[in-house]
Every structure is written in structure tokens, then in C-alpha cells.
C-alpha positions as CSV (number, residue, x, y, z in Angstrom):
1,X,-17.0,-10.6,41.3
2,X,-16.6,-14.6,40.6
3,X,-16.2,-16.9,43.1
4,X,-13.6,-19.6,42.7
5,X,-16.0,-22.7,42.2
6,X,-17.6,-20.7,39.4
7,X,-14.5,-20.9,37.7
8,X,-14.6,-22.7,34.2
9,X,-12.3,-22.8,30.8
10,X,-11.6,-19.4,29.4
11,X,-12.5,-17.2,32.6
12,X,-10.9,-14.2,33.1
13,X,-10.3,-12.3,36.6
14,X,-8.1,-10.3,38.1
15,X,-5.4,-11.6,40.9
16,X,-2.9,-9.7,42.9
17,X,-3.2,-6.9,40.1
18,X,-2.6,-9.4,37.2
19,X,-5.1,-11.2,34.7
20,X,-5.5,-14.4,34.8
21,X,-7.6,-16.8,32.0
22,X,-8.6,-20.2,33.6
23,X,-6.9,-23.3,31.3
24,X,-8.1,-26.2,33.2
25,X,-9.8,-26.0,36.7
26,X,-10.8,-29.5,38.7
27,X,-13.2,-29.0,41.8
28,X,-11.5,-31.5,44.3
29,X,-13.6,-33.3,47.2
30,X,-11.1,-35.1,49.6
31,X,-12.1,-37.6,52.0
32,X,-10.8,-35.5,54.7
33,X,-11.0,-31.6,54.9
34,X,-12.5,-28.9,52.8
35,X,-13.6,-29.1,49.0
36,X,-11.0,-27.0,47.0
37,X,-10.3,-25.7,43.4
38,X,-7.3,-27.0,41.7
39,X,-6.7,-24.4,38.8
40,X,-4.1,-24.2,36.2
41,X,-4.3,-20.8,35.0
42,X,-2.3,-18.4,32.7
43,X,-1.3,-14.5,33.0
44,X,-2.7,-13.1,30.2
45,X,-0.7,-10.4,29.7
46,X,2.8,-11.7,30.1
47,X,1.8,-15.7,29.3
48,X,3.3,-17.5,32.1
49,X,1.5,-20.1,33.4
50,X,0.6,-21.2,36.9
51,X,-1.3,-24.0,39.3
52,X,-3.2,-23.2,42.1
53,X,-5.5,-24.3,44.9
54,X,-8.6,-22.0,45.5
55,X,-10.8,-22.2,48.5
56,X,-14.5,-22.4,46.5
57,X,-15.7,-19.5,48.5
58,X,-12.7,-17.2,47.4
59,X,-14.1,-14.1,45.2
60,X,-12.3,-12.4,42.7
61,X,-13.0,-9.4,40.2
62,X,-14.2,-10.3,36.6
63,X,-11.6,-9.2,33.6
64,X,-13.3,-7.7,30.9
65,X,-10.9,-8.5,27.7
66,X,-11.7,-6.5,25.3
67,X,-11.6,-7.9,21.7
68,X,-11.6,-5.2,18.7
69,X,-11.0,-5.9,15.1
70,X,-8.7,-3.3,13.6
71,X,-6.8,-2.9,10.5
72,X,-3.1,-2.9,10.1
73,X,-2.4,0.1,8.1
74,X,1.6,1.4,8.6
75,X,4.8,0.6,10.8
76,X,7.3,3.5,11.5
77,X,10.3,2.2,13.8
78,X,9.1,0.3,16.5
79,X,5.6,1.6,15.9
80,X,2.9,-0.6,14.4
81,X,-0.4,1.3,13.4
82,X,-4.1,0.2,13.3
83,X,-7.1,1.5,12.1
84,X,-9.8,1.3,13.9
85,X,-13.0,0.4,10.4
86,X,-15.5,2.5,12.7
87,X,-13.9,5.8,13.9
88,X,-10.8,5.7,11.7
89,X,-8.9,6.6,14.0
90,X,-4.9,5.3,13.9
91,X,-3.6,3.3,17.2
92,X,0.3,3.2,17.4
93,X,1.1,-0.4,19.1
94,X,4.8,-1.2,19.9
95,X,6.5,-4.0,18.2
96,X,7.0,-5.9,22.0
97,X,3.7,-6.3,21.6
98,X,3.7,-8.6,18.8
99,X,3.8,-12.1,18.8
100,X,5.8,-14.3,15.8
101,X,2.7,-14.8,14.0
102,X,3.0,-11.0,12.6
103,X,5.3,-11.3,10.1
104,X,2.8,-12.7,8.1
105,X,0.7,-9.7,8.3
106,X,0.9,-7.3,5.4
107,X,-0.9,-4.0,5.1
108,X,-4.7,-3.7,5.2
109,X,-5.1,-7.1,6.7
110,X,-7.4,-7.4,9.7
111,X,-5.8,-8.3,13.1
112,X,-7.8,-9.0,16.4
113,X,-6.7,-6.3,19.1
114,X,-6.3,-7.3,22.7
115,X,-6.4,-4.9,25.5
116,X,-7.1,-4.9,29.4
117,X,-8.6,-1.2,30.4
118,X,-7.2,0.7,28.0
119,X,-3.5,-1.0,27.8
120,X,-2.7,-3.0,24.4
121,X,-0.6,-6.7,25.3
122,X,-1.6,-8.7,22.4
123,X,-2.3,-8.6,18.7
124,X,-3.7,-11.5,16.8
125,X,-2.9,-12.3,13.2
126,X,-5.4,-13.6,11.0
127,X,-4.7,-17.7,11.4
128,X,-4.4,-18.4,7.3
129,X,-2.3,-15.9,4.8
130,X,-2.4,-15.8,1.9
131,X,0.9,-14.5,0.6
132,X,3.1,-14.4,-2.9
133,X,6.7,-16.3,-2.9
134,X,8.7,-13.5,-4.0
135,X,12.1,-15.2,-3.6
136,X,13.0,-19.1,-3.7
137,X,15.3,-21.6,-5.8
138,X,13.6,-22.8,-9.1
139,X,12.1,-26.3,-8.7
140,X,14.5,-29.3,-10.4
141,X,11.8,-31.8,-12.7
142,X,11.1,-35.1,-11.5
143,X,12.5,-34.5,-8.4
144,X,9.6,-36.1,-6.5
145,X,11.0,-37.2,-3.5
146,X,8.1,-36.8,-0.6
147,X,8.1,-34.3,2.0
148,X,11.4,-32.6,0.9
149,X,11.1,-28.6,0.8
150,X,13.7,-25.5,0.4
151,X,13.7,-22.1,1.5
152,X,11.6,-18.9,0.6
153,X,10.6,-15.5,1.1
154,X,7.3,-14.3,0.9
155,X,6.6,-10.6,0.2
156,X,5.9,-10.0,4.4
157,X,10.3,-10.4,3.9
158,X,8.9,-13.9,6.2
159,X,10.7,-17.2,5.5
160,X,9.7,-20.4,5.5
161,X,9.5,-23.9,3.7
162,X,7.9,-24.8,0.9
163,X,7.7,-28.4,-1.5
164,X,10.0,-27.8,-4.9
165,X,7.5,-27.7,-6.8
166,X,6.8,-23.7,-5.6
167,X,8.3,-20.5,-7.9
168,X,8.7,-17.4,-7.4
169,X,5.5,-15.7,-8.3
170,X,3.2,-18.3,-6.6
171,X,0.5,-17.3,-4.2
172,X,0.4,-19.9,-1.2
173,X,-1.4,-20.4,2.0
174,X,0.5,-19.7,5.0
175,X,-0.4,-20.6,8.8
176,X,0.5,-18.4,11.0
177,X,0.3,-20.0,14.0
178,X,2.8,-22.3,13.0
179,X,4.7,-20.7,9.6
180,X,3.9,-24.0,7.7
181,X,3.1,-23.7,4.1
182,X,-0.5,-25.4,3.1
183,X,-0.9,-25.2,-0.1
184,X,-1.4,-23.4,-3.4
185,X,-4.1,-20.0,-2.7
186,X,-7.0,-20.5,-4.2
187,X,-7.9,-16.7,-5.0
């Protein structure tokens, strides 16, 4: 159990049967009345987010989040499968599940696995990819205008927009929290 004025950024605990993460919490000390806990908090599992006032003595369960590395190995349909690197044992995850960042993912790369007792409601992709351009317009020379890009498809089928400069062939760095392109790949 956690009290509310033990609350702090990134604490988890359970609510009316939902998980909550604390975002920003503000211990509040009027001149009149009783101290409180002002507490903007988000639902972890369906990511709406909410502000509240908690009495400091109210107690709540803890939420354990667990956090497993896996592999993504296959999709079939609307099924995504990971590998577990310890047991390797396969763990069919439903594309609803899956946020925009994952069409960056190809097979074998390591995502993080988020589940609450048992249930899977989030997959992390790794934050940088590293992915080839396997469809785009050719680049013109000595068009060097600054910041202009054009379409193209990396081999994930994802789209996005690169500088003219970029062929087909070309390994580039991808964010995936964002779909911007970075830069050449290095490897």
C-alpha cells in the first residue's frame, strides 16, 4: 500500500480497478483547511489522463509493471509474436496493442513488453531504427534547397520523409517515437 503524500513522478497504484502512473503530483498547504495532494495522473493501460485531489492519508495498492525484454519474431493476421531470449517460449500479442511506433519494427528486433498481472497493454519499440529505403524518387543534383524532403518506404512497408539527397538502397536512422529521419546509419 502507498499513501497519497508518498506519491512522486512515475508511481504506479491501482484506483477503482484501474492503473494509474503519477505525472506530476504538488502537495498543497492552504491557509485554511486540510493539506491535500494535487495529482495529475495517467491510466496506464488505456492513456487517458486525469487531475485529482488526494487527502495525504488516503492509501492505495502499489502496481507492479512488469517490464520484459522480448524479441519480435512473426505476425499472422492480427497476431504479433514474441520470443521470450530466456524460455523461448512465443507470446501472441494483438495488433490493438500496438502503438504507431511499431511499424518500424522488423523481425528479430528487441521490443520492451508491458504487462499488468499477466494482461499485455503495451509494447515498446526500440527508440532509433535503423532501416534500408527500399522505395523513393531519385535525388535531382544541385538541388540544395534546405530542409526540403520527399517521400519513402523503408523495408518495415513504413513511410516517411527523407532530404533528396537519400536512394533507394540507403540505410538510415529512423525515430520511432516521432517517424523523423536522422541521418545516414552508421553500421
Amino acid at each position: 500500500m502507498i499513501s497519497a503524500s508518498d506519491f512522486r513522478n512515475g508511481v504506479t497504484f491501482e484506483m477503482d480497478g484501474k492503473v494509474m502512473q503519477v505525472i506530476e503530483f504538488q502537495h498543497v498547504k492552504p491557509g485554511k483547511g486540510a493539506a491535500f495532494v494535487r495529482v495529475k495522473m495517467k491510466n496506464v493501460i488505456t492513456g487517458g489522463v486525469t487531475e485529482t485531489s488526494f487527502n495525504p492519508s488516503a492509501k492505495y495498492p502499489t502496481a507492479y509493471i512488469e517490464r520484459k525484454k522480448m524479441e519480435y519474431s512473426y505476425n499472422d493476421g492480427n497476431l504479433y509474436y514474441f520470443m521470450d531470449g530466456e524460455t523461448y517460449e512465443l507470446t501472441p500479442i494483438d495488433a490493438s496493442v500496438l502503438d504507431d511506433s511499431f511499424k518500424f519494427v522488423k523481425e528479430n528486433d528487441t521490443c520492451t513488453i508491458m504487462s499488468y498481472k499477466g494482461n499485455v497493454f503495451g509494447v515498446e519499440a526500440p527508440n532509433f531504427a535503423d532501416l534500408v529505403v527500399t522505395k523513393t524518387e531519385p535525388g535531382f543534383a544541385g538541388n540544395t534547397a534546405t530542409n526540403v524532403t520527399k517521400p519513402a518506404t523503408v523495408e518495415t512497408g513504413a513511410e516517411i520523409k527523407v532530404p533528396l539527397f537519400i536512394n533507394e538502397g540507403d540505410k538510415i536512422q529512423i525515430d520511432t517515437r516521432t517517424g523523423e529521419y536522422l541521418g545516414r546509419s552508421k553500421v
